[in-house]
ROLOKE-166559 format. One record per residue (C-alpha): x, y, z; residue in three letters. Coordinates in steps of 0.5 Angstrom, whole numbers, plus 500, padded with zeros to 3 digits. Layout:
+-----+-----+-----+---------+
:  px :  py :  pz : residuo :
+-----+-----+-----+---------+
:   X :   Y :   Z :     ala :
...
+-----+-----+-----+---------+
! end
This chain:
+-----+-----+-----+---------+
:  px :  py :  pz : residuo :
+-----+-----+-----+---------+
: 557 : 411 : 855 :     unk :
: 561 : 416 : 858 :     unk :
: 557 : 422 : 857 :     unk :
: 551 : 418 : 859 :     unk :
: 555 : 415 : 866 :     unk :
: 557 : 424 : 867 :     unk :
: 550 : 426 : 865 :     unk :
: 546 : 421 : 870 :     unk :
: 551 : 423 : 875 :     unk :
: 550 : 429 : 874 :     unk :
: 543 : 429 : 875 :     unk :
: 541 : 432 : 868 :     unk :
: 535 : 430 : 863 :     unk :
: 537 : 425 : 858 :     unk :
: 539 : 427 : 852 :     unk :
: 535 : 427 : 846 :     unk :
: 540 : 427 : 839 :     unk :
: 546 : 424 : 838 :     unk :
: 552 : 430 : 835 :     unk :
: 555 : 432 : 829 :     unk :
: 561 : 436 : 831 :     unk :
: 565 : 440 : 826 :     unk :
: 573 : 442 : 828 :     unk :
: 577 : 449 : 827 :     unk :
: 572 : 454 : 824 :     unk :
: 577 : 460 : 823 :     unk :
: 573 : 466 : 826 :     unk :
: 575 : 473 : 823 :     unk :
: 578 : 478 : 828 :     unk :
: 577 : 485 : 825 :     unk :
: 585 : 486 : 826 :     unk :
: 586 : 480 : 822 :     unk :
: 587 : 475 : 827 :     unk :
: 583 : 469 : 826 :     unk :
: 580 : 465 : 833 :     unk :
: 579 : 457 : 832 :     unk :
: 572 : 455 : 835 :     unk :
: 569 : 448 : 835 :     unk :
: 561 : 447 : 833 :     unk :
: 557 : 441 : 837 :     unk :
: 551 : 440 : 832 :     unk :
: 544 : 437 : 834 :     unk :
: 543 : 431 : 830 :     unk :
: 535 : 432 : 827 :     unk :
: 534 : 438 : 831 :     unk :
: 531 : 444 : 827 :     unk :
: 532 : 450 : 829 :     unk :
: 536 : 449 : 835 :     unk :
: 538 : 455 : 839 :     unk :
: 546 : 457 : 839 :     unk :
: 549 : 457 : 845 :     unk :
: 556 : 461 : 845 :     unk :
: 562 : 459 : 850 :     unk :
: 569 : 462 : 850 :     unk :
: 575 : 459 : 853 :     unk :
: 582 : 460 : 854 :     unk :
: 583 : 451 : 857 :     unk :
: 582 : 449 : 850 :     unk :
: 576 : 446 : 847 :     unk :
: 578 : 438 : 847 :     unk :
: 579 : 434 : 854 :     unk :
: 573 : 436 : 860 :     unk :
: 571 : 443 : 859 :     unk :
: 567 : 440 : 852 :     unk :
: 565 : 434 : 855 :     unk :
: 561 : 437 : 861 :     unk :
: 560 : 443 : 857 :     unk :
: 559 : 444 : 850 :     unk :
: 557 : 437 : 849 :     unk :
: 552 : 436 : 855 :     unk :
: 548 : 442 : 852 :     unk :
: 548 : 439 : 845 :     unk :
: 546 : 432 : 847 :     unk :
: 540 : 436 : 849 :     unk :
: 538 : 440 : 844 :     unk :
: 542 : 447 : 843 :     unk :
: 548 : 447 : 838 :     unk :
: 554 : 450 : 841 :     unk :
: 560 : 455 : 839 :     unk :
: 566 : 452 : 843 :     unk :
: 572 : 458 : 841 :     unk :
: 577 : 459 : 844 :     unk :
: 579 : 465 : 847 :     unk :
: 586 : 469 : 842 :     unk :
: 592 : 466 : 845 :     unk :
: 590 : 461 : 847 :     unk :
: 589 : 452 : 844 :     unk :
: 590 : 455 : 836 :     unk :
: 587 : 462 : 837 :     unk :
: 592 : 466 : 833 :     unk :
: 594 : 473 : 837 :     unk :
: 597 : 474 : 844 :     unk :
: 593 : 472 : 851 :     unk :
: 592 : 478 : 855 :     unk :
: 586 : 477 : 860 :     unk :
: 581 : 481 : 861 :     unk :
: 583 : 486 : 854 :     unk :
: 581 : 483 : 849 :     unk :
: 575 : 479 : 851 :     unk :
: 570 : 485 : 849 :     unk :
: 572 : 486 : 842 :     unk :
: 573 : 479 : 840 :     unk :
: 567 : 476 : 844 :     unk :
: 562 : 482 : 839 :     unk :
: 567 : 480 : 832 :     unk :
: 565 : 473 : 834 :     unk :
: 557 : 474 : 834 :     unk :
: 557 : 478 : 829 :     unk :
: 561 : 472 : 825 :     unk :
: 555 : 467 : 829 :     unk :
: 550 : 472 : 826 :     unk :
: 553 : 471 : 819 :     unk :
: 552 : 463 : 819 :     unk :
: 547 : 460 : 815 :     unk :
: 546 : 455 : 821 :     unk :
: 544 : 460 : 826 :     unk :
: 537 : 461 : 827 :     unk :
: 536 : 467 : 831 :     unk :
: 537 : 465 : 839 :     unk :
: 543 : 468 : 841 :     unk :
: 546 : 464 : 849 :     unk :
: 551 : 465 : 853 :     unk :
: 553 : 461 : 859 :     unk :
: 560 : 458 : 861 :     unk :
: 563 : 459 : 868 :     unk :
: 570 : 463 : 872 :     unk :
: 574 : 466 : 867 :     unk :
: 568 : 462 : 861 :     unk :
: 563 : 467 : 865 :     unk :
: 567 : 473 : 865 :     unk :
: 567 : 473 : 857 :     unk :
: 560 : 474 : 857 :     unk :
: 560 : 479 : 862 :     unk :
: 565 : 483 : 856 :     unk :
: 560 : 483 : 851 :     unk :
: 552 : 483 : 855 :     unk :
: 552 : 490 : 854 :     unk :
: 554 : 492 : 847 :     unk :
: 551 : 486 : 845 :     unk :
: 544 : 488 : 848 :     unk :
: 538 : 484 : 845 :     unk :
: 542 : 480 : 840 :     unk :
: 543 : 475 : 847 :     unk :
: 537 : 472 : 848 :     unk :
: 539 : 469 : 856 :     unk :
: 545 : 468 : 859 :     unk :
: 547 : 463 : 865 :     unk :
: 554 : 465 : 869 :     unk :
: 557 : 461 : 874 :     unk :
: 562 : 462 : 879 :     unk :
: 564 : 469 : 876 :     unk :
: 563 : 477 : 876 :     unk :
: 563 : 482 : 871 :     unk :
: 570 : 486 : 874 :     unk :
: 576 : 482 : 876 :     unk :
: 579 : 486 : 879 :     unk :
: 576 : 487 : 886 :     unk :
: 577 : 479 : 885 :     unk :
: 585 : 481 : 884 :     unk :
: 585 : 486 : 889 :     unk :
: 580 : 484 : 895 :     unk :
: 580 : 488 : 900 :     unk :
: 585 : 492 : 898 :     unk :
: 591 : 487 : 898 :     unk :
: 593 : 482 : 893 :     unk :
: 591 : 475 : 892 :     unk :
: 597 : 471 : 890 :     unk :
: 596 : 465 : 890 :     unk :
: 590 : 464 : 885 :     unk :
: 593 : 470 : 881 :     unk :
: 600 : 466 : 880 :     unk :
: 597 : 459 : 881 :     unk :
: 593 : 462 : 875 :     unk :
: 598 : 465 : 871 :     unk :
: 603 : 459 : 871 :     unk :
: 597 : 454 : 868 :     unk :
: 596 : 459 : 863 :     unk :
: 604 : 459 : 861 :     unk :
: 604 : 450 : 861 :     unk :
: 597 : 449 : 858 :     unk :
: 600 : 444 : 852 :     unk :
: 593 : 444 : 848 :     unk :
: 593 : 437 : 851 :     unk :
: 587 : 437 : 856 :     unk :
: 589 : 431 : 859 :     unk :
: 596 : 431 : 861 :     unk :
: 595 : 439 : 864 :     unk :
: 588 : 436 : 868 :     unk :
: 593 : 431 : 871 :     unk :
: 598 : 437 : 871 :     unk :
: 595 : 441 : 875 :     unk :
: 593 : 435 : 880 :     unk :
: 601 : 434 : 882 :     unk :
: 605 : 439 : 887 :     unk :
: 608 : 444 : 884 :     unk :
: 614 : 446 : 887 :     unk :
: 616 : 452 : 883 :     unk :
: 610 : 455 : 885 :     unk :
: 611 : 454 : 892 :     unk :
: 617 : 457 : 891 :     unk :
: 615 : 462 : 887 :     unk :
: 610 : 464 : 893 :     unk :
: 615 : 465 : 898 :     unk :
: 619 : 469 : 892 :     unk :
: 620 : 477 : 895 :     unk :
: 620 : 482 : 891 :     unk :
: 614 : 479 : 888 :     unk :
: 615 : 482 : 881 :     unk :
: 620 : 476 : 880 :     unk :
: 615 : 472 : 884 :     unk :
: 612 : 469 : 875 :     unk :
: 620 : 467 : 873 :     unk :
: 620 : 464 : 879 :     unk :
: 613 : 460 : 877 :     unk :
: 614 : 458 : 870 :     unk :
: 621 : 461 : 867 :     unk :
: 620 : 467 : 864 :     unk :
: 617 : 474 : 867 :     unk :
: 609 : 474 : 865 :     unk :
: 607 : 481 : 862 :     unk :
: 600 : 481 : 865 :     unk :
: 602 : 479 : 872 :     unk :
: 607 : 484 : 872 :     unk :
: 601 : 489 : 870 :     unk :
: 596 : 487 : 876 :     unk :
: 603 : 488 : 881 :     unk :
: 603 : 495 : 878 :     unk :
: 596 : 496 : 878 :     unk :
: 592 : 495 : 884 :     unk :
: 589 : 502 : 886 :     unk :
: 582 : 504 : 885 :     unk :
: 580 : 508 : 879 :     unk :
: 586 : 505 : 875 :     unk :
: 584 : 505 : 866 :     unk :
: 587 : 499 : 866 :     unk :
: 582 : 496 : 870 :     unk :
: 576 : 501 : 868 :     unk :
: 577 : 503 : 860 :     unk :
: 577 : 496 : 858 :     unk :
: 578 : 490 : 862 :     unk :
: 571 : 491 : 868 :     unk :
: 564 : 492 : 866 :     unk :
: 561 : 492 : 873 :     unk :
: 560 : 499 : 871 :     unk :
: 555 : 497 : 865 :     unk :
: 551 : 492 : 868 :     unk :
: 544 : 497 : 868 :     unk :
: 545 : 497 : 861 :     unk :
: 545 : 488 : 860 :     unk :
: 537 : 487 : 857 :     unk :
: 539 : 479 : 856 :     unk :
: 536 : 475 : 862 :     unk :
: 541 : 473 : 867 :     unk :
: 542 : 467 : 871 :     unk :
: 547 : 465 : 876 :     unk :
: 550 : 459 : 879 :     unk :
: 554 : 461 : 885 :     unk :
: 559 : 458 : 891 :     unk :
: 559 : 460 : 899 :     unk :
: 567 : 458 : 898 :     unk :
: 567 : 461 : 892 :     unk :
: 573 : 467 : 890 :     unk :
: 568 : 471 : 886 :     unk :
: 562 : 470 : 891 :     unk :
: 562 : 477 : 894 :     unk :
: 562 : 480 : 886 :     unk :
: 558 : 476 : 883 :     unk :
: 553 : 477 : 888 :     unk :
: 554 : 485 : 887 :     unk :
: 553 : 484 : 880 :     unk :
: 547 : 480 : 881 :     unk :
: 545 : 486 : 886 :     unk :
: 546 : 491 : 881 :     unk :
: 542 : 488 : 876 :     unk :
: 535 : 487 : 880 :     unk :
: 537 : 495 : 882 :     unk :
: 536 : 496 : 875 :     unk :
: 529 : 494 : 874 :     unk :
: 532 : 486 : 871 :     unk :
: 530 : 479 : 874 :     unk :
: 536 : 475 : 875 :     unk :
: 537 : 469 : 878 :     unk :
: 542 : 465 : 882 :     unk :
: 543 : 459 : 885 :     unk :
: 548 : 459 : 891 :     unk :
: 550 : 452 : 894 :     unk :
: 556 : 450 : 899 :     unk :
: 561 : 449 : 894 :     unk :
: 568 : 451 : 892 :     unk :
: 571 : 454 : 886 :     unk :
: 570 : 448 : 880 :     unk :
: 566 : 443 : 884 :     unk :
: 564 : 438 : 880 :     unk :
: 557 : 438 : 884 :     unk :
: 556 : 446 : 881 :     unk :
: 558 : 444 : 875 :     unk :
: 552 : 439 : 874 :     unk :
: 547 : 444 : 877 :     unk :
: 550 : 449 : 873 :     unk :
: 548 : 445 : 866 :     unk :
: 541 : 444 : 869 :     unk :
: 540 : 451 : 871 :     unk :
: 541 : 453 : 864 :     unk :
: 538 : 448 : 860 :     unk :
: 532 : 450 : 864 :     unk :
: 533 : 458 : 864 :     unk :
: 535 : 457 : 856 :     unk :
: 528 : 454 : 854 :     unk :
: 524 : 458 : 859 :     unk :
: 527 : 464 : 855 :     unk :
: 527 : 462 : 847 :     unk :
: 520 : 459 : 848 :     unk :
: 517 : 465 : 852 :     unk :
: 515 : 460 : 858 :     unk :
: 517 : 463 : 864 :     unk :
: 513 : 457 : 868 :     unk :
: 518 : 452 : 868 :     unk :
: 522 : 457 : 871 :     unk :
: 521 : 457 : 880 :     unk :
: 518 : 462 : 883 :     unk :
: 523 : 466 : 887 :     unk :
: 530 : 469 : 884 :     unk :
: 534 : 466 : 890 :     unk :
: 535 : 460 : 892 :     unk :
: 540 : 459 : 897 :     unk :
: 543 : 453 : 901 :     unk :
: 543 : 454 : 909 :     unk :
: 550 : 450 : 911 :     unk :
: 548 : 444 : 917 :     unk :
: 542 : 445 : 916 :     unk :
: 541 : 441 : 909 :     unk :
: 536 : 445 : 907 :     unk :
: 535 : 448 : 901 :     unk :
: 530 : 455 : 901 :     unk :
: 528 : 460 : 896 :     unk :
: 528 : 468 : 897 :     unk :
: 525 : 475 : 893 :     unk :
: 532 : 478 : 894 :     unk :
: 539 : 478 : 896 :     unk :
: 540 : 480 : 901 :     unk :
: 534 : 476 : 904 :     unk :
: 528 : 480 : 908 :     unk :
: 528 : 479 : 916 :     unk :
: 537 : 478 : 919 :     unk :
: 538 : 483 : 924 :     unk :
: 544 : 485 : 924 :     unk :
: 547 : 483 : 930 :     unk :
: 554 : 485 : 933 :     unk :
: 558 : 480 : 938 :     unk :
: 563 : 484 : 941 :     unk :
: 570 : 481 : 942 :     unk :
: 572 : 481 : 950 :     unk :
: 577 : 481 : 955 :     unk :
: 581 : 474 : 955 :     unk :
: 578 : 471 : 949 :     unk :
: 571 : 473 : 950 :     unk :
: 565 : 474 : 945 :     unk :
: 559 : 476 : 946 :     unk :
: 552 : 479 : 944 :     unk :
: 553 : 484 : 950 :     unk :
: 558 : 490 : 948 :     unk :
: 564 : 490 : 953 :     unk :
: 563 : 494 : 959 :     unk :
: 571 : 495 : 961 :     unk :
: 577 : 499 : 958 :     unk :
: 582 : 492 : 955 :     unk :
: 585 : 491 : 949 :     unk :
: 589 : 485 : 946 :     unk :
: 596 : 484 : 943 :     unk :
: 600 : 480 : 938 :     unk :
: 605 : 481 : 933 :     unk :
: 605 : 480 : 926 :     unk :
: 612 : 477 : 922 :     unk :
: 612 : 478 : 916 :     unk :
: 619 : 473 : 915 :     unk :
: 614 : 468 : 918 :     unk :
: 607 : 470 : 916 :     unk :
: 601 : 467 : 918 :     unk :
: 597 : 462 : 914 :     unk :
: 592 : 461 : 910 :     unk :
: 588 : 454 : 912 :     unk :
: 582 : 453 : 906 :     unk :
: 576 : 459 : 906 :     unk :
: 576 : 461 : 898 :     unk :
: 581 : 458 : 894 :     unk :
: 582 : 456 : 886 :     unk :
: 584 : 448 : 888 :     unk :
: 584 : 443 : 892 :     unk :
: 585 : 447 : 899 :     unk :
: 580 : 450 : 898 :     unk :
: 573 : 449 : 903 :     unk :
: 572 : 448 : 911 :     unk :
: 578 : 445 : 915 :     unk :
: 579 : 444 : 923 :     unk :
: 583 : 451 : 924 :     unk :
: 585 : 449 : 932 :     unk :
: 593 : 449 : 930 :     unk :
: 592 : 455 : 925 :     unk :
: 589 : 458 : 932 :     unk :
: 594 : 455 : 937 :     unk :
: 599 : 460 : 934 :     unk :
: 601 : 467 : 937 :     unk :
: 600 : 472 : 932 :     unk :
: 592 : 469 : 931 :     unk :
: 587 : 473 : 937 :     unk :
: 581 : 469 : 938 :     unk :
: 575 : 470 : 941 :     unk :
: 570 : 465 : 944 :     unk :
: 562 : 465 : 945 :     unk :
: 559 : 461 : 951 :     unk :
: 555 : 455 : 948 :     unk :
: 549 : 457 : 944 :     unk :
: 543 : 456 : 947 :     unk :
: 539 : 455 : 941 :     unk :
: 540 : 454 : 933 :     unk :
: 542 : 461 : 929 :     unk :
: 542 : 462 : 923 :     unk :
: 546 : 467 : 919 :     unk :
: 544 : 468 : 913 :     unk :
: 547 : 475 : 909 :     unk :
: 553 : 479 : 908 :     unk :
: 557 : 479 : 915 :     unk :
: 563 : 484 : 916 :     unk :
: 567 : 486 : 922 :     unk :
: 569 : 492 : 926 :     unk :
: 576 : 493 : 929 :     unk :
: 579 : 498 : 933 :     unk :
: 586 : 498 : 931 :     unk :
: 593 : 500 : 933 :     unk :
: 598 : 499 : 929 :     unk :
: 607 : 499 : 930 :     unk :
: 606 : 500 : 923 :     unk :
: 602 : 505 : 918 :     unk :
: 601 : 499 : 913 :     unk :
: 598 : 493 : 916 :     unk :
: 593 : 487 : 913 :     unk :
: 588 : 485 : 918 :     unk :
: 585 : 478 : 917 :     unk :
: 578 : 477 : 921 :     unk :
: 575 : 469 : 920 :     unk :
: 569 : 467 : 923 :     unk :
: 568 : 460 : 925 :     unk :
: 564 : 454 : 928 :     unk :
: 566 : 451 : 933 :     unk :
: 564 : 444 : 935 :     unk :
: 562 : 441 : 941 :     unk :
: 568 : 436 : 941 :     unk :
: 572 : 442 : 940 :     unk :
: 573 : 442 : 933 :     unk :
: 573 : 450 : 930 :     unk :
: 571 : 449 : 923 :     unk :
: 572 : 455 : 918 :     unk :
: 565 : 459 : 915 :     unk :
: 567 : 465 : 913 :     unk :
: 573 : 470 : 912 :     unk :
: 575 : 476 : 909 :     unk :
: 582 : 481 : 909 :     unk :
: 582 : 489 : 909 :     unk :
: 589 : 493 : 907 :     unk :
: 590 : 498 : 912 :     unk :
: 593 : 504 : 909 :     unk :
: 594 : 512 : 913 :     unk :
: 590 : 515 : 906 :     unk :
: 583 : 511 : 908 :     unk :
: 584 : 509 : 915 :     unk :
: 587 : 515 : 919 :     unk :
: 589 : 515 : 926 :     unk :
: 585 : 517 : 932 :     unk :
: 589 : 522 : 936 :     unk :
: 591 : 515 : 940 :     unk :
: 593 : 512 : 934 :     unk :
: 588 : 508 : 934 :     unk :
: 584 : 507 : 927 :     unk :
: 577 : 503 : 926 :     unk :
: 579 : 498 : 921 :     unk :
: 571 : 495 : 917 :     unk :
: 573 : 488 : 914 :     unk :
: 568 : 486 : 909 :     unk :
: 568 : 477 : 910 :     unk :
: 565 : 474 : 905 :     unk :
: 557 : 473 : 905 :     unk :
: 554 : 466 : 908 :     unk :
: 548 : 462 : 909 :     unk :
: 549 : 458 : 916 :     unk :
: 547 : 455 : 922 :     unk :
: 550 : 454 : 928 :     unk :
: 548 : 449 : 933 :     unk :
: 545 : 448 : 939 :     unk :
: 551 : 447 : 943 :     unk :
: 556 : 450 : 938 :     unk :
: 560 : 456 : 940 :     unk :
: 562 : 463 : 935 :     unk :
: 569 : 463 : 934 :     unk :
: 573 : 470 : 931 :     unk :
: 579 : 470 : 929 :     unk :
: 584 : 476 : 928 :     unk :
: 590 : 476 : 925 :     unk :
: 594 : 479 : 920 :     unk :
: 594 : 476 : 914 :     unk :
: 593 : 470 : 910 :     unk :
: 599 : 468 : 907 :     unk :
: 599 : 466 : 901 :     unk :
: 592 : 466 : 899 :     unk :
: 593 : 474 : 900 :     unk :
: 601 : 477 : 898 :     unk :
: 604 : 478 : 906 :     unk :
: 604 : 486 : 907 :     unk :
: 611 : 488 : 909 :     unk :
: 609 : 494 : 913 :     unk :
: 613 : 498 : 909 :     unk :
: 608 : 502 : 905 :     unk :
: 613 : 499 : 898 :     unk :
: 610 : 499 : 892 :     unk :
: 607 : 491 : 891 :     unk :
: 611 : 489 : 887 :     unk :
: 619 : 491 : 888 :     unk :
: 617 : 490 : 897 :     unk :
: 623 : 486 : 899 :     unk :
: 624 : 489 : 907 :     unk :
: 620 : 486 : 911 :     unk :
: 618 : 489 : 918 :     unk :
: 615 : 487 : 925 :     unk :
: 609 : 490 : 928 :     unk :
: 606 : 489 : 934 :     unk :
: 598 : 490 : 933 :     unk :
: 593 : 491 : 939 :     unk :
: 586 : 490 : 939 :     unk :
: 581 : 495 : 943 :     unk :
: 575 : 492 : 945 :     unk :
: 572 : 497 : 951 :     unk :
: 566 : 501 : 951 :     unk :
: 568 : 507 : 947 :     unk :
: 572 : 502 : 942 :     unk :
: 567 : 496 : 942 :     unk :
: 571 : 491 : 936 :     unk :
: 566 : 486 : 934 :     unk :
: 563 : 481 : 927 :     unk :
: 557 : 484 : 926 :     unk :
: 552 : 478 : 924 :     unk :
: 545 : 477 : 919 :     unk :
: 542 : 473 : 924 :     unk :
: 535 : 471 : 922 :     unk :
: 529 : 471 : 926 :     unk :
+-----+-----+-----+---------+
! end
């Protein structure tokens, strides 16, 4: 009954077999390791393809409900394993690392089996994505399809987002991983209640004590992502990122992504990636928030369609166009031939004197000021979060604070629609060489209420931004892509500030290596916007 009630609510087709399932299979490592892996069996179904879902949250509690069981109740018999370190897997959790080695073993193991008929899927959401991501290219046509939600094939761009470093989801992330009790319950509802050394442990400087602080004892791969944030790095490249073979994955792609979803930029980059290598993905982009149950339950049907279209060879009875995109406030669902869609001008609105915006460059030589503390950082408010915060909030308090610039346009006197990657110019003087810049764009309703849209950060350093014989130095922050209508009546709000604390880690101004940085030093910031330094958002508005 409650598997029925889950899946009714979840819009899925109805099941067609009940289910057989067969606990702790011990799957061999080449090093000696064995991995636990649950099998879901549909009942009377013969041949049924397999579906290969790896977890490091355990294979009991709502992951195997909503996931492995869904599916099987519906036709596909399901290899649920968890990932090494992790609910009874043997060996150590080292994310990231072992994902490609170990996700290869255990298809060769699949291929082994008696009960394996031949058709080899993948599928599961975050970090569950990202583990079929580690094998896509190795495995090439022993996939037959895969379907990926909410995640991307690097992590680290994810980790370091604009050069800085997001906290909160690294350390929230981190400290449920160390308290995972292979209860699922009891961590679900764990994970619901305020954590007090967590919200201690993010104010925590230097921020390499930051995990002893969250959970007690010092966390060896959190202390690896402090230690290894620049571009390049083997850590990340040789092993833990696989972006840079997507041209090579042979297996048809599907995806579910979020507009406020932290991998929303990346996975869109992966799904870019693949159609500029001749493939044919598919994703689905709705008005979702990481983990949104709404997601997961188009994520099921998406899969179940894309699955059977790809083992029975009936492309029919999947839509026509690769892109199906929600546009925010307008209710409407419209399908696309490519991301980015055909037909947005790029348009630029300029930030002005006293708090203006307008689609007219600024005519006259100003600039605005404010000062950044990172003692009392500014705070980040909703956009793209792991939890509950994450989402569209009223900012009018955030902006009501001295170190948030905001610019204002006159009410639209039409509906626009901004669907596309939406990016900001800034013309920047700093009293420091080492500067965050944190650019938010929102709508702001008639009533005077300012809703988040869309934002995104950029960590300003001598090396990749120099100075201007003024010291001025243009900043280009990439905000996370949209698709969104502003109302008739409504206006187009920019903020700019100098961070977002604790979504990203405060950037002392220092220059200090992220994880011993404890002095904390103010800077004034001035924002030119004049006609030969034009500081502005560039919008896809479509026509």
């Amino acid at each position: 009954m409650i598997t029925w009630l889950i899946a009714r609510g979840l819009g899925l087709p109805p099941a067609v077999t009940r289910v057989n399932v067969h606990r702790d299979l011990s799957v061999p490592m080449p090093d000696g390791v064995d991995l636990l892996a649950d099998l879901h069996v549909p009942r009377r179904v013969s041949g049924a393809p397999t579906v290969l879902i790896r977890t490091p949250y355990g294979r009991r509690g709502p992951s195997a409900l909503l996931h492995a069981r869904m599916l099987a109740e519906r036709g596909f018999q399901v290899v649920l394993q968890s990932v090494r370190g992790t609910a009874g897997s043997g060996g150590t959790l080292d994310p990231f690392a072992q994902e490609r080695a170990d996700g290869l073993a255990t298809i060769e193991w699949i291929e082994r089996q008696p009960w394996f008929h031949g058709n080899l899927l993948l599928f599961g959401a975050s970090y569950l994505g990202y583990t079929q991501w580690a094998v896509a290219a190795d495995a090439g046509e022993r996939v037959a399809a895969m379907h990926v939600t909410m995640s991307s094939a690097g992590f680290r761009e994810q980790i370091y987002p604009g050069g800085s470093f997001a906290l909160e989801a690294t350390l929230s992330w981190t400290a449920m991983m160390t308290r995972q009790t292979g209860r699922p319950l009891r961590d679900a509802l764990a994970g619901l209640r305020p954590d007090r050394r967590l919200a201690a442990a993010l104010r925590r400087l230097p921020l390499a004590e930051a995990d002893l602080v969250a959970t007690g004892r010092q966390v060896p791969y959190f202390q690896e992502w402090l230690e290894h944030g620049k571009p390049g790095d083997p850590y990340w490249t040789v092993e833990r990122d696989h972006d840079a073979r997507l041209a090579e994955v042979t297996a048809p792609v599907s995806m579910v992504a979020g507009w406020h979803d932290v991998f929303l930029p990346w996975q869109l980059a992966d799904f870019q990636a693949l159609a500029a290598a001749g493939r044919e993905p598919y994703i689905v982009i709705g008005p979702w928030t990481h983990g949104d149950p709404r997601a997961a339950g188009v994520a099921v049907r998406e899969a179940i369609t894309w699955f059977t279209a790809q083992v029975k060879g009936d492309r029919d009875a999947v839509r026509g166009g690769p892109v199906r995109l929600y546009v925010q406030r307008t209710g409407e669902w419209r399908d696309y031939d490519a991301w980015p869609p055909p037909g947005a001008t790029p348009t630029p609105w300029y930030l002005h004197p006293h708090g203006g915006l307008s689609t007219e460059p600024p005519d006259v030589s100003s600039l605005t000021r404010f000062r950044y503390d990172p003692a009392d950082p500014t705070p980040s408010l909703g956009g793209p979060l792991l939890g509950p915060r994450a989402g569209r909030y009223d900012n009018r308090d955030l902006e009501s604070r001295p170190d948030v610039l905001v610019f204002t346009g006159e009410p639209l006197p039409e509906p626009m629609d901004v669907i596309g990657p939406v990016r900001a110019v800034l013309h920047v003087r700093s009293g420091n060489d080492h500067a965050d810049m944190f650019v938010r764009l929102c709508d702001v309703e008639p009533s005077g209420r300012s809703m988040n849209v869309c934002d995104g950060i950029q960590r300003v350093i001598p090396e990749r931004f120099p100075a201007d014989a003024d010291g001025v130095r243009a900043v280009t922050v990439e905000l996370w892509p949209t698709a969104y209508r502003f109302a008739a009546g409504h206006r187009v709000r920019v903020q700019v500030s100098g961070g977002a604390h604790p979504r990203f880690a405060r950037n002392p101004g220092t220059g200090e290596p992220l994880g011993a940085a404890t002095r904390l030093v103010t800077s004034a910031r001035e924002v030119f916007h004049d006609p030969a330094r034009p500081s502005a958002v560039i919008l896809p508005v479509m026509r």
